[in-house]
C-alpha positions as CSV (number, residue, x, y, z in Angstrom):
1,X,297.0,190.6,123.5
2,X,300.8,190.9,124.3
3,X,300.4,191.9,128.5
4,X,303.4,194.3,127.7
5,X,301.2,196.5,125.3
6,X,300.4,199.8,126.6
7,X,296.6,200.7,126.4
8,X,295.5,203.2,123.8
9,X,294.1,205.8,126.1
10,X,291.4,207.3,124.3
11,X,289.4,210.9,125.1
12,X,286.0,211.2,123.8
13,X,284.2,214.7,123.5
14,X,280.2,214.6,123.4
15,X,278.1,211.9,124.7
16,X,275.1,211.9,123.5
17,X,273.6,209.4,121.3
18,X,276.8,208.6,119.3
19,X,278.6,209.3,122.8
20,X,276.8,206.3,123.7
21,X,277.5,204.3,120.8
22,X,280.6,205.2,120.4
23,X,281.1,203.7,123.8
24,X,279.9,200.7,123.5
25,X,282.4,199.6,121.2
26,X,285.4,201.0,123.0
27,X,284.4,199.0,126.0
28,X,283.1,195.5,123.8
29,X,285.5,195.5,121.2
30,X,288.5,194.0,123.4
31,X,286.5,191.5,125.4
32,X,285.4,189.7,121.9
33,X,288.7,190.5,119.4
34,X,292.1,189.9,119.9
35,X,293.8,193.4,120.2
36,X,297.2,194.6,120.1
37,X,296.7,196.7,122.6
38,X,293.4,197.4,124.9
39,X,291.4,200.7,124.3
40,X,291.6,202.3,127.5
41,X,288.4,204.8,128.3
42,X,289.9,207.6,130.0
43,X,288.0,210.5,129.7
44,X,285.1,211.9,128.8
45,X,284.7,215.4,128.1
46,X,281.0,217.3,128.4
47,X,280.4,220.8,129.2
48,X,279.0,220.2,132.5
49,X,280.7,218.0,135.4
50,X,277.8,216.7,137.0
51,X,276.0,215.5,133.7
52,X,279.0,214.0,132.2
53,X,279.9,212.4,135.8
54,X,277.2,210.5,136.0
55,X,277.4,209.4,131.8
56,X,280.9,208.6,132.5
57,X,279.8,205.9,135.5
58,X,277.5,204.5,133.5
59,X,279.0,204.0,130.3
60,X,282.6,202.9,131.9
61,X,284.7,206.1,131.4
62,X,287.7,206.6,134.3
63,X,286.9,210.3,134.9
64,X,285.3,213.7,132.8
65,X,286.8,216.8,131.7
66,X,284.8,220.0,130.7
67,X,287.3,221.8,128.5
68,X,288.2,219.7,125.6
69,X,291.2,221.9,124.8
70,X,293.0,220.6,128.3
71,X,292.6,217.0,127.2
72,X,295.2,217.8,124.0
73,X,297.4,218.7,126.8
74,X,297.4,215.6,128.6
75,X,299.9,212.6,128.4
76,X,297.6,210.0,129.5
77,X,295.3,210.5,126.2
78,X,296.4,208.9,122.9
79,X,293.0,209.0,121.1
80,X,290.9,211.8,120.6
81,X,287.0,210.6,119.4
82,X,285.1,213.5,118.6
83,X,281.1,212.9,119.1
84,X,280.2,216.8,119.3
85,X,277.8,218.2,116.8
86,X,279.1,219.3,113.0
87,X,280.3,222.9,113.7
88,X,282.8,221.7,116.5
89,X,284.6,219.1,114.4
90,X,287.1,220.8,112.7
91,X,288.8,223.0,115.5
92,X,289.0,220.0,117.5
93,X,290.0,217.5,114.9
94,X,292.4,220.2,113.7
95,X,294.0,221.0,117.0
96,X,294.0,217.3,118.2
97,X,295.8,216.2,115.6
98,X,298.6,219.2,115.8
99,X,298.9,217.9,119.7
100,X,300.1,214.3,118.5
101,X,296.6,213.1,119.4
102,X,295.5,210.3,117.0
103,X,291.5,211.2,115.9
104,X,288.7,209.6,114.9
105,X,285.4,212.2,114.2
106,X,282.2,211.3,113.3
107,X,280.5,212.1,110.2
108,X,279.7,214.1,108.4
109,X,283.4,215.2,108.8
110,X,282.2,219.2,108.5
111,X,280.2,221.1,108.1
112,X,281.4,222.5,105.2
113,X,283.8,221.8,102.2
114,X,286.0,224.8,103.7
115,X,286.6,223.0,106.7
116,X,286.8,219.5,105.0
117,X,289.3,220.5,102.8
118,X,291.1,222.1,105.9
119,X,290.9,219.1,108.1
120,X,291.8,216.7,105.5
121,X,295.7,219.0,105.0
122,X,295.8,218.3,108.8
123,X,295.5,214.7,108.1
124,X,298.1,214.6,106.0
125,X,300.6,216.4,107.6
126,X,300.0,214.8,111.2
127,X,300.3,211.4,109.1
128,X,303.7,212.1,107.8
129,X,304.4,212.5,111.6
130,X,302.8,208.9,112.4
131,X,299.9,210.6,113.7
132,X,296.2,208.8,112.1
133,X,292.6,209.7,111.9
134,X,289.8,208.6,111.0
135,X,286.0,209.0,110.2
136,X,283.3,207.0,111.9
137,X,280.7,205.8,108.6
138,X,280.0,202.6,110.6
139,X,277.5,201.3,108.0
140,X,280.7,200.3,106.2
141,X,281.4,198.1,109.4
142,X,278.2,195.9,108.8
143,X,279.5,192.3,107.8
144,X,276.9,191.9,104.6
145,X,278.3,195.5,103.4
146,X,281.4,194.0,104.0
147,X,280.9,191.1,102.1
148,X,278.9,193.1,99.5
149,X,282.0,195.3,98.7
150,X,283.9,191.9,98.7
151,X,282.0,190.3,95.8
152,X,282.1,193.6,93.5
153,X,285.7,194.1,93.9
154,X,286.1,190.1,93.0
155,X,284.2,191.1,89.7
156,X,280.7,188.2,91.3
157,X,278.9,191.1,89.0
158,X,281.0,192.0,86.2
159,X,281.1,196.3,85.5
160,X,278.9,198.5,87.4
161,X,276.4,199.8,85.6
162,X,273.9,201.4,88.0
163,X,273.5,202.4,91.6
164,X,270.5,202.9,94.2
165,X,270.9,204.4,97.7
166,X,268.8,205.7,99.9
167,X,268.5,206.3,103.7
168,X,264.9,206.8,104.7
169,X,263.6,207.5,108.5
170,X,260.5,209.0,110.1
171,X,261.5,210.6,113.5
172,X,260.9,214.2,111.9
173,X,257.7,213.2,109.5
174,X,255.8,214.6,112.5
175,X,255.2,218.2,112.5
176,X,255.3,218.6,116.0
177,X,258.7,216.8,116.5
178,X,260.9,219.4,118.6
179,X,263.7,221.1,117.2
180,X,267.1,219.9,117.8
181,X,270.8,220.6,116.6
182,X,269.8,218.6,113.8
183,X,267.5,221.0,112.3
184,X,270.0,223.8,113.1
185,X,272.0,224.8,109.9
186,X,274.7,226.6,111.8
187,X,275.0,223.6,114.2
188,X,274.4,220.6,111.5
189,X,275.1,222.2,108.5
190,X,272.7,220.8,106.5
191,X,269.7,218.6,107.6
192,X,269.0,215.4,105.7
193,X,271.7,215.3,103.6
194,X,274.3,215.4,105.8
195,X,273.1,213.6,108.4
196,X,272.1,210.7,106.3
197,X,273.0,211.4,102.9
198,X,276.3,211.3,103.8
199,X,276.4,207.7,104.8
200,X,274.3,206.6,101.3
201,X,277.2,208.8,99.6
202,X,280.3,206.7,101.4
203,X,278.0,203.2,101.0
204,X,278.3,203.4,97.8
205,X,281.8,204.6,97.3
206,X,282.9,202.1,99.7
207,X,280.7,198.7,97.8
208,X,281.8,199.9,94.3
209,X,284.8,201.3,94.8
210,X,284.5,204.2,92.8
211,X,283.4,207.8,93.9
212,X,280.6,210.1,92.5
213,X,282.0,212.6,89.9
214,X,279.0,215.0,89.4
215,X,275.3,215.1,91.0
216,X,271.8,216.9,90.0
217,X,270.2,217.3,93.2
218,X,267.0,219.1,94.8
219,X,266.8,219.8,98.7
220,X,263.7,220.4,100.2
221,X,262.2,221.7,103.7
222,X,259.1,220.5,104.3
223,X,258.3,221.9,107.6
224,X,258.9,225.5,108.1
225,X,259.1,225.9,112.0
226,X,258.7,223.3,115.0
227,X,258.6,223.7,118.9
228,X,261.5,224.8,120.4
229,X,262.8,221.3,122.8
230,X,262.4,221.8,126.2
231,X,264.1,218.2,126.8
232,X,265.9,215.6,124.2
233,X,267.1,211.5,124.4
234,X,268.5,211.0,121.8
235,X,266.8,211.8,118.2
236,X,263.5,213.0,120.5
237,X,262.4,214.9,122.1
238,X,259.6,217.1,124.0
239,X,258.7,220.2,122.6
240,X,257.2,223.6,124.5
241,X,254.8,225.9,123.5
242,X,257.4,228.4,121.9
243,X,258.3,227.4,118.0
244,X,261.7,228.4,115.9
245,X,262.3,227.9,112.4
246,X,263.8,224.7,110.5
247,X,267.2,226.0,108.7
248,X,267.9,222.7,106.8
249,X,266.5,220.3,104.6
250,X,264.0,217.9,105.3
251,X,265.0,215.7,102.2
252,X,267.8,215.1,99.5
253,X,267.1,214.0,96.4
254,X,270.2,213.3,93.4
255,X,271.3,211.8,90.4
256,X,274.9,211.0,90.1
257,X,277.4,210.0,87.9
258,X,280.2,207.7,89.4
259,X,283.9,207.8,87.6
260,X,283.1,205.4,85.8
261,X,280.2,207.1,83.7
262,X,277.4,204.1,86.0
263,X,274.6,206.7,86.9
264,X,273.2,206.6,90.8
265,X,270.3,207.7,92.6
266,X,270.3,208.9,95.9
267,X,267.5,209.7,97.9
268,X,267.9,210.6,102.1
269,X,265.0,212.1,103.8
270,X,263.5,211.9,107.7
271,X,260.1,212.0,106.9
272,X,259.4,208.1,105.3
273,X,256.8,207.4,107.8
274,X,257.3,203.8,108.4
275,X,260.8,203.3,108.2
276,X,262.9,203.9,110.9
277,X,266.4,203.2,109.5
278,X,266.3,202.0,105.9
279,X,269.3,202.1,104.7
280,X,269.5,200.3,101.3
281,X,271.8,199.9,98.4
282,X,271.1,198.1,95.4
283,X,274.1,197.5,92.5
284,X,273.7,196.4,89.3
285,X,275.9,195.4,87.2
286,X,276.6,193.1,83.9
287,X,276.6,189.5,85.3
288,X,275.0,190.2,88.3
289,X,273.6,192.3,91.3
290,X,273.6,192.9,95.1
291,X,271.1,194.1,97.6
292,X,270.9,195.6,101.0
293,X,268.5,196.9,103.5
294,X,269.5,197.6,106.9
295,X,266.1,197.0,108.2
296,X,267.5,193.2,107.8
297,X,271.2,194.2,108.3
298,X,272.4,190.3,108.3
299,X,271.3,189.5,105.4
300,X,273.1,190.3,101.7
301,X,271.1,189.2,98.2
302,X,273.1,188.1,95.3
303,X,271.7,187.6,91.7
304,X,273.7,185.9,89.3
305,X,272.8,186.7,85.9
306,X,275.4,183.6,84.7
307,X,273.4,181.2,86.0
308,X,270.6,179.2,84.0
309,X,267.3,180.8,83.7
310,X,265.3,178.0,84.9
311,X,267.1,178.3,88.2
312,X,268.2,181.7,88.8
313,X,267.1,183.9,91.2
314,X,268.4,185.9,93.9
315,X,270.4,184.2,96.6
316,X,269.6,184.9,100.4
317,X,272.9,185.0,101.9
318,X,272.8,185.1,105.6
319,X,275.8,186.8,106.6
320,X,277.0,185.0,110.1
321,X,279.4,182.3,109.3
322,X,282.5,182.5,110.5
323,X,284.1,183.3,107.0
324,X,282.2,186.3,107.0
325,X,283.6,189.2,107.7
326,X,284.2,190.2,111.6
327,X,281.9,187.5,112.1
328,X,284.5,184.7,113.7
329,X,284.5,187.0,116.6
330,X,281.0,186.9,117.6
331,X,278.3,184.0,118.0
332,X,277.4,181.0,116.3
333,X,276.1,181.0,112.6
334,X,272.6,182.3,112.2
335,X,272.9,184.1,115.6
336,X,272.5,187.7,113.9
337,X,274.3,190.9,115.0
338,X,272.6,194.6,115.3
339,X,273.4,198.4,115.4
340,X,275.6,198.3,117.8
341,X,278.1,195.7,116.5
342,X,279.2,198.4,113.8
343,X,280.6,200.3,116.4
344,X,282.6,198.0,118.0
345,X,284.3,196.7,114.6
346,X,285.0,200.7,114.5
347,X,287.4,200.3,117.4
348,X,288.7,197.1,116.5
349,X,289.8,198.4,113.0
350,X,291.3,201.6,114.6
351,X,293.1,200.0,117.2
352,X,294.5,197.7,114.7
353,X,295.5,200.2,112.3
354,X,297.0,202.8,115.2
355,X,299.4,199.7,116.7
356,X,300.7,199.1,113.3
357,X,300.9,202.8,112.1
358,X,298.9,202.1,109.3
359,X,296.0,204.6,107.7
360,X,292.5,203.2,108.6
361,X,290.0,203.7,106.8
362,X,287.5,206.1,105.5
363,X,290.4,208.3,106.1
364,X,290.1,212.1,105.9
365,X,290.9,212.3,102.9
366,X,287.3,209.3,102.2
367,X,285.5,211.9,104.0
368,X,286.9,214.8,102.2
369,X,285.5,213.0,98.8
370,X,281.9,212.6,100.6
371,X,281.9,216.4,101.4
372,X,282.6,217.3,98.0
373,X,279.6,215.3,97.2
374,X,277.5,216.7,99.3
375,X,278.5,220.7,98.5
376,X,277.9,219.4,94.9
377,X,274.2,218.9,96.0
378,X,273.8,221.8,97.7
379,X,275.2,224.1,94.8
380,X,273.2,222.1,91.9
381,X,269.7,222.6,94.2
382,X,270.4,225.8,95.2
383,X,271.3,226.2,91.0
384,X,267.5,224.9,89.6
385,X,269.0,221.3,89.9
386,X,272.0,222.1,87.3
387,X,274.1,218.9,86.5
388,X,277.5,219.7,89.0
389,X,280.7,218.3,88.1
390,X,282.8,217.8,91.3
391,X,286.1,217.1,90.1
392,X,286.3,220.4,87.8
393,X,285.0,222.4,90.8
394,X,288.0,220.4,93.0
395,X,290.5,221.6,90.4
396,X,289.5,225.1,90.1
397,X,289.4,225.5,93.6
398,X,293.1,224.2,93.9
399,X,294.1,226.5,90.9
């Protein structure tokens, strides 16, 4: 890192549990990669002082701010990373970006496809000013996806021809688990689906490289009404003896269709008792296949249908060498990486791409495409699971 370079002073609004995640890789992400410049963590912004004081010592942010609206009007902030629930992304990404303030949100990008589609014109105009953004599905982050999306796009298994996601957690299977923002339509906009479902949709965008053109999709809400939350770190929390009704789903269910005709099946849901972060994507295709589960997030199987049968099997492939990707800045082979790491390649990536005034990736517009997805679900469940094209919708809403 040139000693000339100017930090990139960086603002971050919310600090909850992707506060604190989000923070870690701020901090890491220069001591272990080369950086043209050094993320600087400048401020933290929380609605109250004393709160976000004492998150800001811990997690190593200079000093706090309570009105996220005087931070766009700062000098000493290049970076705005939005960490604030679903309904707050879009004024703030919107208004950031109009200040000059580069942005990175986390996902889902909206709440709705209104607000998508309104965030993602800001984008565009702010880039055509040199002015970037970004949105934060770190699971794209995680070397063996990495690699995964590597091998397809180097033809390893010939055409896709089919697609399984699915995202599976248990911290709501309990019927007694509080209610949080996250079971609060107008906060979250939708429950499992866009809280998870969204990242199963952009996996699979990002490891093909195609998008989904049309769903058929069923959402369900399998617990009416839980305990209102008397306290919460992060996902729980401890309910009291007042109760308040769920206003999202509980569980997404689709079928897709990717451009490319290859059918999908996605299934997110929050009440797989057992699994605590299964994320898994499995791609099949006509010489071969890949497979991933979070649950073993260093790990990547490869099938190669070209090889004899006597022989052929999957292929274990332990994703730490240093040819893998990310992975020359860590530790030595077999000396696996977790959650956390995704985060930090986050920064890295964004940094990199801000210094040489290039578009990282997802962009808004990545996230745009993943909300459209996601509306598509909403409209074929709410429609008796009707098959939804997206892209007609897209153009008869631009006509």
């Amino acid at each position: 890192m040139s000693q000339a370079a100017r930090p990139l002073r960086v603002a971050m609004i919310g600090y909850a549990f992707m506060g604190r995640a989000h923070s870690q890789g701020w901090r890491v992400a220069p001591r272990f990669f080369d950086l043209p410049s050094e993320p600087r963590m400048q401020v933290l912004v929380g609605r109250h002082a004393d709160a976000a004081q004492a998150v800001a010592d811990r997690l190593g942010w200079q000093e706090v701010e309570t009105d996220w609206r005087r931070v766009l009007e700062r000098d000493d902030v290049d970076l705005v990373d939005i960490c604030t629930p679903g309904d707050t992304h879009a004024e703030i990404a919107c208004a950031a970006l109009a200040a000059g303030k580069h942005v990175l949100v986390e996902k889902p990008m909206a709440n709705t496809l209104a607000e998508a589609e309104t965030m993602a014109a800001a984008a565009e105009e702010a880039a055509a000013r040199g002015v970037l953004s970004m949105v934060g599905f770190t699971y794209r982050r995680v070397p063996a996806v990495q690699l995964a999306r590597q091998l397809v796009a180097e033809g390893r298994i010939g055409q896709v021809r089919q697609v399984r996601c699915q995202y599976l957690q248990d911290w709501l299977a309990d019927p007694e688990a509080p209610l949080s923002w996250r079971t609060d339509k107008a906060k979250a906009g939708s429950g499992a689906l866009g809280d998870i479902g969204a990242h199963i949709v952009d996996l699979t965008h990002f490891v093909t490289g195609e998008r989904v053109a049309g769903v058929s999709g069923m959402l369900e809400t399998l617990v009416a009404e839980r305990p209102v939350a008397e306290s919460f770190d992060g996902l729980h929390g401890v309910g009291g003896s007042a109760r308040g009704p769920v206003t999202v789903d509980d569980t997404a269910m689709f079928t897709a269709r990717l451009a490319s005709g290859a059918p999908a099946v996605f299934d997110a849901t929050r009440f797989a008792w057992g699994r605590k972060n299964a994320i898994r994507i499995e791609v099949n295709g006509s010489t071969g296949s890949l497979a991933f589960d979070f649950e073993d997030m260093n790990v990547l199987q490869y099938y190669d249908a070209t090889e004899p049968a006597r022989t052929a099997g999957f292929h274990r492939i332990l994703v730490t060498e240093p040819e893998h990707p990310y992975m020359a800045g860590w530790w030595p082979a077999g000396h696996g990486l977790g959650y956390e790491h995704g985060f930090v390649h986050q920064a890295v990536d964004l940094v990199r791409a801000v210094a040489a005034g290039e578009q990282p990736t997802p962009s808004f517009a990545d996230g745009l495409a993943v909300q459209r997805v996601l509306d598509a679900v909403e409209r074929s469940s709410a429609a008796r699971s009707v098959y939804t094209d997206i892209a007609a919708h897209a153009a008869a809403a631009q006509s």
